[in-house]
C-alpha positions in Angstrom: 90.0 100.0 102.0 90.5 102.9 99.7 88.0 103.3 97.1 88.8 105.4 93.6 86.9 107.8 94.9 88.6 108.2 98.0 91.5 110.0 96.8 90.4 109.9 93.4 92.7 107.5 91.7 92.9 106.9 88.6 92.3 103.0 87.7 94.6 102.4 84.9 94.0 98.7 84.6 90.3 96.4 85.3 90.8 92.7 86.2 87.9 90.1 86.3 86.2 90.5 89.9 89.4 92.4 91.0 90.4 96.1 89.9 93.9 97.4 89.9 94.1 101.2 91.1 97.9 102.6 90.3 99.1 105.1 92.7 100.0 108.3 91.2 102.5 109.7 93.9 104.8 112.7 93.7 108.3 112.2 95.3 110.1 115.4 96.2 113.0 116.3 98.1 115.2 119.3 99.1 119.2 119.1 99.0 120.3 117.8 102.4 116.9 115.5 102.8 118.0 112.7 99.9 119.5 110.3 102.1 116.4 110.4 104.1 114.2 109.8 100.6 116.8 106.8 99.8 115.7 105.1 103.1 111.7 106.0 102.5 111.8 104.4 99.0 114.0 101.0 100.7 111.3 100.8 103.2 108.2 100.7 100.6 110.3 99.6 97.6 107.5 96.9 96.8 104.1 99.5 97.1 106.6 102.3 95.2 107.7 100.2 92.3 103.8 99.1 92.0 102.8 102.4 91.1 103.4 105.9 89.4 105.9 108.0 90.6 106.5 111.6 89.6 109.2 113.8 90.6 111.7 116.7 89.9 114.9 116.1 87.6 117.4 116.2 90.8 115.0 113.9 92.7 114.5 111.3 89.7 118.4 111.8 88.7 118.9 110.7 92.9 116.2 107.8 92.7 117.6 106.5 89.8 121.1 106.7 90.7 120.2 104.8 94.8 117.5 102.8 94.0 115.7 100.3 91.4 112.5 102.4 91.6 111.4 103.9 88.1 110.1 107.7 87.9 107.2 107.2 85.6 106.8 111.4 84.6 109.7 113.6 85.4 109.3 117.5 85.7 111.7 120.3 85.6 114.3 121.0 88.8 112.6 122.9 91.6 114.9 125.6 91.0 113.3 125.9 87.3 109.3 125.7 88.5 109.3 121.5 88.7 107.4 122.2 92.3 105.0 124.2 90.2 104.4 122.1 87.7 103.4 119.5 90.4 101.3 121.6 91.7 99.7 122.4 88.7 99.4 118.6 88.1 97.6 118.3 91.5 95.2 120.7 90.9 94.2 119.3 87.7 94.0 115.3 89.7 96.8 113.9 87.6 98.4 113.2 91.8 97.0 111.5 94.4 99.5 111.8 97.4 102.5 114.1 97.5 105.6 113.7 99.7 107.7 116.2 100.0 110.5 116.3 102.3 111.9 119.4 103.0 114.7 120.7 104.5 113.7 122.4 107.9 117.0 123.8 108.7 118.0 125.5 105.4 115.8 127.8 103.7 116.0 127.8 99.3 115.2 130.7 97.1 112.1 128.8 95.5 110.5 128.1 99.2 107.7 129.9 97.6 106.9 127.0 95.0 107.3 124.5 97.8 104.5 127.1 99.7 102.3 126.9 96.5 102.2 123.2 96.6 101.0 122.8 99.9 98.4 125.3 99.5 97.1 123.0 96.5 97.3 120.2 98.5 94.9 121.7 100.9 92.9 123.0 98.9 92.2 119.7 97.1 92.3 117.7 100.3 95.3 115.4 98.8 97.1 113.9 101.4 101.1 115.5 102.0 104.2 114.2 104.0 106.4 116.8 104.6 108.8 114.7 107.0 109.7 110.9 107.5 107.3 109.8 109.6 104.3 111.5 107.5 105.5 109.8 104.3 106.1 106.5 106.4 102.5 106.6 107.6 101.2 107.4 104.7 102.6 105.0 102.2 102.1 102.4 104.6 98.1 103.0 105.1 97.9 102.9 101.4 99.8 100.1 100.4 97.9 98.3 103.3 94.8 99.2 102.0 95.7 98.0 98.4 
């Protein structure tokens, strides 16, 4: 089971004998990978929809447009430093798991922010899918354990 302090969640909500932990997760994706985020979010629509998702304008614009899941926070494009300003909000614990799903056969001018990101990631031992079956393993061990 995953305690708050495993991944240091935030518990937004207390019940009697029972607390709630939301999920703050960061959904990313590079042009040419969305059709593989649209079948991510269908598999764990019910664990996604649960929690708190964060995500660059052309990934929230995609998720909103394919799918009934709600982007809770939405940050700039990548293009204009959105991958930054998630890493910038994993750094300062406002993220507990990133997925990010990048193209591996086309490289992007702003690779660089996607770099960044990782590093942060590692750095503060935050758990990151970079390809379907990470993200599938991932979100499945967590919603299991919630």
């Amino acid at each position: 089971m995953f305690y708050e302090q495993d991944l240091n969640i935030k518990c937004d909500q207390m019940y009697i004998g029972k607390m709630a932990v939301k999920v703050h997760i960061a959904l990313v994706v590079q042009e040419g990978m969305k059709d593989n985020l649209q079948k991510l979010i269908n598999d764990h629509k019910t664990f996604l929809s649960d929690n708190y998702i964060v995500s660059t304008k052309g990934t929230a614009e995609y998720i909103h447009e394919k799918t009934e899941i709600t982007v809770t926070e939405i940050v700039n494009s990548g293009q204009e430093g959105g991958d930054i300003s998630i890493a910038n909000m994993l750094l300062e614990g406002d993220i507990d798991i990133a997925i990010f799903l990048l193209n591996p056969i086309r490289y992007f001018p702003h690779c660089q922010d996607a770099y960044a990101l990782m590093r942060v990631c590692n750095f503060k031992n935050i758990p990151l899918a970079m390809n379907m079956k990470t993200a599938d393993l991932v979100l499945s061990s967590i919603a299991r354990e919630s």
